[in-house]
NUDO-133156 format. One line per field, with one value per residue (C-alpha): x, y, z; residue number from 0. Coordinates in nm, 2 decimals. Layout:
# residues N
px <- c(X,...)
py <- c(Y,...)
pz <- c(Z,...)
num <- c(NUM,...)
//
This chain:
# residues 102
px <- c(0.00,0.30,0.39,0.02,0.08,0.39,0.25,-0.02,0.19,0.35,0.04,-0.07,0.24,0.18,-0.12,-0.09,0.18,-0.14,-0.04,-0.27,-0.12,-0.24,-0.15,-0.19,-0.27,-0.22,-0.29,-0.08,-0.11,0.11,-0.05,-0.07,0.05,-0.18,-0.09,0.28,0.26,0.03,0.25,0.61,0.52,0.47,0.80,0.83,0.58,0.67,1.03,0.87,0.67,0.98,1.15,0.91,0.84,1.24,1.27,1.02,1.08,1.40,1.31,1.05,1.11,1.18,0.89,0.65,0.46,0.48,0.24,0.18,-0.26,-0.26,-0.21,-0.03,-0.22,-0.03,-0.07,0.14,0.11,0.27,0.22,0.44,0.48,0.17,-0.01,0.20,0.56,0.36,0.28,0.59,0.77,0.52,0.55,0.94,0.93,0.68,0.91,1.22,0.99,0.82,1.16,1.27,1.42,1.33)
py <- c(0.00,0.24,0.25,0.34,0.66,0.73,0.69,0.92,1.20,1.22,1.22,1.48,1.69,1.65,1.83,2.09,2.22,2.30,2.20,2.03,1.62,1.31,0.97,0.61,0.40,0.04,-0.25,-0.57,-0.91,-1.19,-1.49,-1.79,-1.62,-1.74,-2.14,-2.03,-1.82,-2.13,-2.41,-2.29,-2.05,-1.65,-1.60,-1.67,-1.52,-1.19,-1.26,-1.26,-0.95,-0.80,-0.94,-0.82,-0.52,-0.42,-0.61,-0.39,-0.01,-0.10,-0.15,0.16,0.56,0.73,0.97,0.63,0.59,0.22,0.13,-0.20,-0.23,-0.50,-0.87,-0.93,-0.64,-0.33,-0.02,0.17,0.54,0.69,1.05,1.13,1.07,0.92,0.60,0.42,0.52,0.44,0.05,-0.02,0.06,-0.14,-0.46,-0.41,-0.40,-0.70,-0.91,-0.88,-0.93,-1.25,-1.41,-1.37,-1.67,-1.70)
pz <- c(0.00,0.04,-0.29,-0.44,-0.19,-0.28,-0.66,-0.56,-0.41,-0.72,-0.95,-0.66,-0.74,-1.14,-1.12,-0.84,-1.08,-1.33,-1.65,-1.84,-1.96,-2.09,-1.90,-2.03,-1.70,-1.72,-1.47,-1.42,-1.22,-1.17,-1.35,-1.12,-0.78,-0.56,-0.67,-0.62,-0.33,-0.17,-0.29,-0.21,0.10,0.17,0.16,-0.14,-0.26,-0.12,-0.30,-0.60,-0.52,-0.44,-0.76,-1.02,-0.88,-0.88,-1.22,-1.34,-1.18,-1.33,-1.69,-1.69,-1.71,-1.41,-1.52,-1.48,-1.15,-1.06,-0.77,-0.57,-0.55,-0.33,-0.35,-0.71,-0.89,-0.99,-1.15,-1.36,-1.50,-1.80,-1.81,-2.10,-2.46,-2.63,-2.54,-2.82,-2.66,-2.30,-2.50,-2.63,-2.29,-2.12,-2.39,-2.34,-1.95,-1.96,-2.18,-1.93,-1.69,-1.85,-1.87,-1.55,-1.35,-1.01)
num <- c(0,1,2,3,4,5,6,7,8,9,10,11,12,13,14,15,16,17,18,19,20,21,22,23,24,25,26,27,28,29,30,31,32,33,34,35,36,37,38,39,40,41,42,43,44,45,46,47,48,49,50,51,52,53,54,55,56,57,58,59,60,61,62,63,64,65,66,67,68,69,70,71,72,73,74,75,76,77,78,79,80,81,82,83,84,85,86,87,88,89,90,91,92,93,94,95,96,97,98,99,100,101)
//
């Protein structure tokens, strides 16, 4: 939950400063967690939280918010460029991601 407040200060600051912007906002889940996070422990599943939440703030702009919902659902908000540079970071970031060995 800390890091949806920390995306929302920020979004907070974006428009306090009054200019006017577009934003593409995209939602993510980790496919399967629950059978993983069940099966091998919470510990692990919190590693993997960890994991592909580092794996992919790493892999996105700095001027991306990247926020934890809850559980294995995520947000992420693009509030430059146009949605088709937001896409083709995301479907980059998403790859890595994909491929990740844990």
């Amino acid at each position: 939950m800390r890091r949806l407040c920390l995306g929302h200060h920020r979004f907070s600051e974006l428009v306090e400063r009054g200019n006017c912007f577009h934003c593409t906002v995209s939602i993510l889940d980790i496919d399967h967690f629950k059978k993983y996070n069940d099966g091998y422990g919470h510990e692990f599943g919190d590693f993997v939280l960890k994991e592909f939440s580092q794996q992919s703030r790493d892999r996105l702009s700095e001027k991306t918010i990247f926020a934890r919902i809850g559980g294995e659902e995520f947000c992420i908000v693009a509030y430059f460029g146009s949605a088709e540079t937001a896409t083709d970071e995301l479907q980059e970031a998403l790859d890595l991601v994909r491929d990740m060995q844990l």
